[in-house]
Each structure stands twice: as structure tokens, then as C-alpha cells.
N, C-alpha and C positions, 0 to 999 in steps of 0.2 A: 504494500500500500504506500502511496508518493508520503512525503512529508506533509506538503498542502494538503491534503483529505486528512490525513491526522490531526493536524493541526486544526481543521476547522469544527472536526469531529470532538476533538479536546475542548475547544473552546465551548462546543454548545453543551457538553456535558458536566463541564466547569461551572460554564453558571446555572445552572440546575443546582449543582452543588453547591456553589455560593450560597444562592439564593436560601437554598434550606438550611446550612452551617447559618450563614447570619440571622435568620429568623430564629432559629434555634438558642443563639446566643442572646441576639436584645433581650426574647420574651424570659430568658433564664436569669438575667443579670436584672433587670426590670424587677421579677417577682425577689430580689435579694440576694440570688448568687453570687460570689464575689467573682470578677474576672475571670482569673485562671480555672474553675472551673466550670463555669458557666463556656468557657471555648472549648474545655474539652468535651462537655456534652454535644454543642453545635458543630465540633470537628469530625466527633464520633459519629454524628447523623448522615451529613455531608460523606462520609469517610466509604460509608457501608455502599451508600449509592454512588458513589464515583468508581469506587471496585468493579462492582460490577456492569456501572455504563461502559468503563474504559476498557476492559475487558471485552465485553461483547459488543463493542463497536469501533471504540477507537481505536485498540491493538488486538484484536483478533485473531489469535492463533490460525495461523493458515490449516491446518488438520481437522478446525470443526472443533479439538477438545476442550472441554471445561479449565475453568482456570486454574486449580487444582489449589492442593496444602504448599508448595514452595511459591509461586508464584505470590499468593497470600502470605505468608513469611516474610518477602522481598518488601512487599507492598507496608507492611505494618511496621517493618524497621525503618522505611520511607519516611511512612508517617505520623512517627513518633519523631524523629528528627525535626520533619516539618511544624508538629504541634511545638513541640519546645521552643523552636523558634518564633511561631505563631502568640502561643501563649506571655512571651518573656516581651514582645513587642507591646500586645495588648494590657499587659500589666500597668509595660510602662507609661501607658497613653495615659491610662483609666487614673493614674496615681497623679501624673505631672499633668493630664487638660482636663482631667472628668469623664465620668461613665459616658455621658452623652456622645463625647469627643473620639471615645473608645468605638461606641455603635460606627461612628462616620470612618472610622481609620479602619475597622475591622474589612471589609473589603479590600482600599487598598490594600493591606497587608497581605492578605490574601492571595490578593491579583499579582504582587509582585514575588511572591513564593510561587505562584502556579508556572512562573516560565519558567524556574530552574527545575521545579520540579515535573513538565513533561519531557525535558530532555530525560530525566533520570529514570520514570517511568518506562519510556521509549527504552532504553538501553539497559534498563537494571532491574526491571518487575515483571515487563511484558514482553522481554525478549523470545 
């Protein structure tokens, strides 16, 4: 599959996921959660459906087979790296401009972890 069809395929599975990681987050953080884990609730929601959108569209095994237990391994040390990173970001928003300031920043951060992280995908989960 070309990179452009990946990439576009990425991109609309991304923000599916966004969109759910951040609702998942405001309405968490909103009802009292503090930060850190109010993102890892909304990373975790986000996490489950981007597995398997990206899997079964974006990088799709040429063979047809399911995505399997390593593949999922790959994907979860992925995205423990990226929540950390994720998380340690939104911390700092939440602490130094306000919860509010956090909701607004949470995409970007997001969006600017998503590009390193479909190279990494492409070459290190879904290979």
C-alpha cells in the first residue's frame, strides 16, 4: 500500500480517535479527575479503536490475518511511551494555564505525537 493511502487512511482514523481520546478526557477531568488520569482513561478509549482501525485499514496485513498477541505487544509499548509523553505534557499545561487551557492543548499534543508516531507504527507495530 503507497504511503499516500496510508497516510490518508491514518489521518481519518486519527481523528476518530482524537475525537473520542478528547471527549473522553474533558468529560473525565470536568466530572474531577485530575489530569494524568483523566488522559489515560481518554488515551485508553482512543487506544483500543485506533488498534484496530489501523490495523484493519490503515496497515493491513497483506495475508488477510488478524492482528495477532505481538503485533498488540508492539502497539502497547508504542503506546505507553506515547501516553507518558502525552500525559507529562498535559500535566504541564493543566498546572502552569488551567484545566480549560489543558482541554485546548490536548489535541495539539496529540496531533503533534501522531506524526512520529505513524512512522513508528508503519515500521515497528504493523510491519
Amino acid at each position: 500500500m503507497t504511503l499516500l493511502r496510508q497516510g490518508g487512511r491514518y489521518i481519518a482514523a486519527g481523528l476518530m480517535q482524537l475525537l473520542l481520546d478528547w471527549l473522553v478526557f474533558v468529560a473525565a477531568t470536568a466530572a474531577g479527575l485530575p489530569p494524568v488520569p483523566g488522559n489515560l482513561l481518554g488515551r485508553s478509549s482512543g487506544a483500543l479503536l485506533g488498534f484496530w482501525l489501523n490495523g484493519r485499514y490503515t496497515f493491513p496485513r497483506e495475508d488477510g490475518r488478524r492482528h495477532g498477541w505481538k503485533r498488540f505487544a508492539r502497539f502497547l509499548a508504542l503506546w505507553l511511551l506515547m501516553t507518558a509523553l502525552s500525559s507529562g505534557l498535559l500535566a504541564w499545561a493543566a498546572q502552569t494555564l488551567g484545566l480549560q487551557m489543558a482541554w485546548l492543548a490536548k489535541p495539539l499534543v496529540e496531533g503533534g505525537l501522531a506524526v512520529l508516531n505513524f512512522f513508528l507504527l508503519r515500521h515497528v507495530v504493523y510491519r
